[in-house]
N, C-alpha and C positions, 0 to 999 in steps of 0.2 A: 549476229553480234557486230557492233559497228565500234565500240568501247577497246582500248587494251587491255590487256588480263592482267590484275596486280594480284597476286595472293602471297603467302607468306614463302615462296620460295623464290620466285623467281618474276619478272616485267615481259611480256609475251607482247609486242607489236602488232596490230590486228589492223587488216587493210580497211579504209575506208570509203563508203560509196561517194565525197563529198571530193575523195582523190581525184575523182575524174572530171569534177566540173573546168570550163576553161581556162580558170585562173593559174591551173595544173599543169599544163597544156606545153608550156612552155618547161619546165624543168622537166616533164616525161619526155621531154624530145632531147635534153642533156644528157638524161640518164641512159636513152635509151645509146645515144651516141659512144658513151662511156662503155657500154654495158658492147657493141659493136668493135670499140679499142682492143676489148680484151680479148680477143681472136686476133688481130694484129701485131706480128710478129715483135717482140721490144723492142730490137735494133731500129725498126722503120717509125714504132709510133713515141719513141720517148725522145726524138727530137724535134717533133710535133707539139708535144705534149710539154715540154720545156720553153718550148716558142712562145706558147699559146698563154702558159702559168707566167710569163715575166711579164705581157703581155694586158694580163687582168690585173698583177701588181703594179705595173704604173697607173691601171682606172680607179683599183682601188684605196683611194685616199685612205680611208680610215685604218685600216687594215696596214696601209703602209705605215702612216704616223707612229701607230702604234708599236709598231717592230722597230721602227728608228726608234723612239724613247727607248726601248730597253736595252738596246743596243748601246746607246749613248751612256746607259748607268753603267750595262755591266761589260763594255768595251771601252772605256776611253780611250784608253794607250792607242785604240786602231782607229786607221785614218776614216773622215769622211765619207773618202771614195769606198775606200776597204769594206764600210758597212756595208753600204750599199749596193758593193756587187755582193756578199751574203743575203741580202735581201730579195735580192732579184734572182738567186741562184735557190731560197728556199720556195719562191711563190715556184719556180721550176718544178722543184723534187715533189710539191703538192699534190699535182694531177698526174704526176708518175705514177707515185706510192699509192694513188686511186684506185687508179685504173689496174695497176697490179692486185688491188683490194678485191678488185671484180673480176677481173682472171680467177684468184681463185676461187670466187664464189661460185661461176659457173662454169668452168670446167675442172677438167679431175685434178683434182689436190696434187699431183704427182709430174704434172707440168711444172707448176710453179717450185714444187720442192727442189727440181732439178735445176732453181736457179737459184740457191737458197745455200751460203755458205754461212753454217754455225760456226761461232769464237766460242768453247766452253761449254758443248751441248753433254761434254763428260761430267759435268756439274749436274744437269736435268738427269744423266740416265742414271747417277750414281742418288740421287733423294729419292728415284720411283721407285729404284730397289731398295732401296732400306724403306718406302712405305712411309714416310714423313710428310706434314702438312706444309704445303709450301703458299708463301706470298710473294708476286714477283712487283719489285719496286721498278717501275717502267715510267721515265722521262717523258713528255707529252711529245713525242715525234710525230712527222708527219704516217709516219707505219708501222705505228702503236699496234693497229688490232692485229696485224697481219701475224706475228710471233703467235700468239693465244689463239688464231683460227688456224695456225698448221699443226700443233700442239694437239689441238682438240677433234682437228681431222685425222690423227696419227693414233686417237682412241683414251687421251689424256681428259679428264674432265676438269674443264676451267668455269668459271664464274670472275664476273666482274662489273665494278660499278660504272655508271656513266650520269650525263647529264642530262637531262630530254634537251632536243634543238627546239629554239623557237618555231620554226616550220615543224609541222605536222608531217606531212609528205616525205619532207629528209629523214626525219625522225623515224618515219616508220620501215622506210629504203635503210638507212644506215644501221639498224639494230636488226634487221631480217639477214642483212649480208654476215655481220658479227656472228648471229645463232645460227651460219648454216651448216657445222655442223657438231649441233647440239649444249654449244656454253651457254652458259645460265647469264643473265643480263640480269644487274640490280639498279633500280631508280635511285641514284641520289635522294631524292627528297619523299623516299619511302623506309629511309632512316640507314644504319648502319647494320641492323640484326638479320636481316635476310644473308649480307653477305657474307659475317661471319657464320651464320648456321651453317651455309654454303661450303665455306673453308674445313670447318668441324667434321665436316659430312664425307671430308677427301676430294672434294673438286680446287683447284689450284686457283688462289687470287690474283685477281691483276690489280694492282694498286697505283695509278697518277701521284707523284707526289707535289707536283709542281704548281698547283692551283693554288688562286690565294683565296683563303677562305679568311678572313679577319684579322682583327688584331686580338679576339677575346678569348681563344683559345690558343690563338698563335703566339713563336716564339720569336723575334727577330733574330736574325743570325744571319751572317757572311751570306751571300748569294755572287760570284765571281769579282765584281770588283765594287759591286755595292752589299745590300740587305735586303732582305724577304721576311715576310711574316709566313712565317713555315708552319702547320699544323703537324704535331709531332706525333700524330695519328698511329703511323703503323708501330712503336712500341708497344703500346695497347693493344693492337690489335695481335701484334706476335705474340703476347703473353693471352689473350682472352683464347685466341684460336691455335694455339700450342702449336705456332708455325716457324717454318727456316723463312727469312726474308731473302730474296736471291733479286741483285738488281740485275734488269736485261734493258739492250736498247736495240730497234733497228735501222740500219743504216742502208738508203737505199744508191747503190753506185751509178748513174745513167751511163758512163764510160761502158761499163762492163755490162750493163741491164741485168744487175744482181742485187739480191737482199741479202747485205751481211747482218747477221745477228750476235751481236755483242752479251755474254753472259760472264757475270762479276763470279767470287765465291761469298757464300752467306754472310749475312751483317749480324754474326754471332755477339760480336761486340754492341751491341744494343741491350743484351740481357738486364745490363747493371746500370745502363745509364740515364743521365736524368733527362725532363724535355729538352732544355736546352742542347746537349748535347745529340741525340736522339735527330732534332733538326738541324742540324747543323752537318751531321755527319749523312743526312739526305742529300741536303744541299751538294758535299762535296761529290755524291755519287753522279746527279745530275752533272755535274762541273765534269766529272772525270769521262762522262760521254760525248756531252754535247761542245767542252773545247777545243776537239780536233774533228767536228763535222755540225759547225753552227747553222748549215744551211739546214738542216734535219728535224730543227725544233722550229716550233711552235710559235714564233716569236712576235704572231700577232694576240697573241691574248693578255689582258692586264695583269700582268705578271704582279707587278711593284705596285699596285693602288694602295694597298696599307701603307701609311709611314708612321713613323714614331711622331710623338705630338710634336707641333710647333712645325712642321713638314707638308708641303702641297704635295698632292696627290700629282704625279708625273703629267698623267696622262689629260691636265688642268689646267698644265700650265702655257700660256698661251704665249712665251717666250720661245717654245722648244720647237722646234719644225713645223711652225704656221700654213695650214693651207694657203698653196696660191690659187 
């Protein structure tokens, strides 16, 4: 079988013989580099590895532009320079929070736990015992998956949605390392009902809030010093899967070569409240993580392409940091 497995449960990654042609050839000698890191002590390889990640942020134009735009909406007040070294300090944390990804992939779970300090893990062990549905609303960081694959190594059943990568090859590497031990992986664009089954069924959601999915279900609302078209998704989703929303972030320190894990208490207050509010009080939880460790997010993706009408799509406009 050369195909990935979609059925009504879960997206299963399935290697393909077409990996090995030489187009391939070249990323299997990164990965396997990456994959060689992670036997490399942190202390020696995450100065390396920060070197190398500022490094591809100055080649990669796009990827910069675009983190400068968002930067620029939802940082004014901070200076130029200011961005900039956040910019250069998250392409850094990038190929840390990786290669830490693939430590724990192949080796024992229990290395890495031993670098792993939980903010609020009295929060997770206090919902397993009372046996409640949980969804954790998680920031798009650069060490998103890492929380839900030590979770789910510790015997916690998680599921969660993602996006297929344009590359085939990453796609099938990056969601193999995710399921290594045991989360259920849901395709985006194999709709919404696998994942709530999923949650229904006692496996823990992981939920992205921070993507812009439109303006046609979206709500505009506050996003730090501009606005977002926020899909106000997970209220729904807590009431259809009779779930606690619990926001987490992780935060990767290279000083200390440690994952702090940030855990909020539940967004009970969403019970009664309307979309708009609903995203908006998203919005503030991303805000309350990613304002005191902005190198950690994501801040090349189009965050801000929805505008309200009458509005240029940011990342269009060709006034805002022009390639040279």
């Amino acid at each position: 079988m050369t195909k990935e497995t979609r059925n009504h449960s879960e997206f299963i990654p399935v290697f393909k013989r077409s990996f090995l042609k030489p187009q391939f050839w070249g990323k299997w000698a990164a990965v396997g580099i990456a994959g060689a890191l992670a036997y490399v002590p942190a202390a020696l390889r995450d100065p390396l590895l920060g070197a190398l990640g500022k490094w591809v942020g100055q080649l990669a134009k796009g990827a910069r532009r675009r983190s400068q735009i968002n930067l620029h909406y939802c940082f004014p007040e901070i200076s130029l320079s200011a961005r900039e070294a956040i910019i250069d300090e998250m392409f850094a944390t990038a190929p840390q929070a990786m290669v830490l990804m693939a430590e724990l992939a192949l080796r024992n779970p229990q290395r890495v736990q031993q670098k792993v300090m939980w903010h609020g893990k009295d929060i997770i062990e206090q919902l397993q015992h009372s046996g409640e549905n949980v969804i954790f609303l998680v920031p798009h960081g650069w060490a998103v998956d890492i929380p839900a694959m030590l979770l789910a190594s510790e015997g916690q059943k998680m599921a969660a949605m993602f996006h297929n990568q344009k590359d085939p090859l990453m796609d099938y590497i990056w969601n193999r390392l995710r399921r290594r031990f045991g989360g259920r992986m849901h395709a985006r664009n194999d709709g919404i009902k696998p994942f709530i089954a999923s949650v229904r069924q006692g496996y823990w959601g992981y939920y992205l809030p921070d993507q812009d999915h439109g303006a046609e279900h979206s709500e505009f609302v506050d996003f730090f010093a501009t606005y977002k078209a926020t899909l106000p998704a997970i209220g729904r989703l807590m009431k259809v899967c009779r779930a606690r929303v619990v926001p987490l972030f992780p935060v990767y320190n290279s000083t200390r070569h440690q994952l702090e894990i940030f855990v909020r208490p539940p967004m009970d207050d969403l019970t009664t409240a309307d979309d708009a509010t609903i995203a908006r009080r998203m919005n503030e939880e991303v805000e309350f993580f990613v304002g005191p460790n902005p190198e950690q997010y994501t801040w090349i993706l189009e965050l801000l392409k929805t505008r309200k009408s009458g509005e240029e799509n940011p990342y269009r406009r060709k006034d805002l940091f022009p390639y040279k």
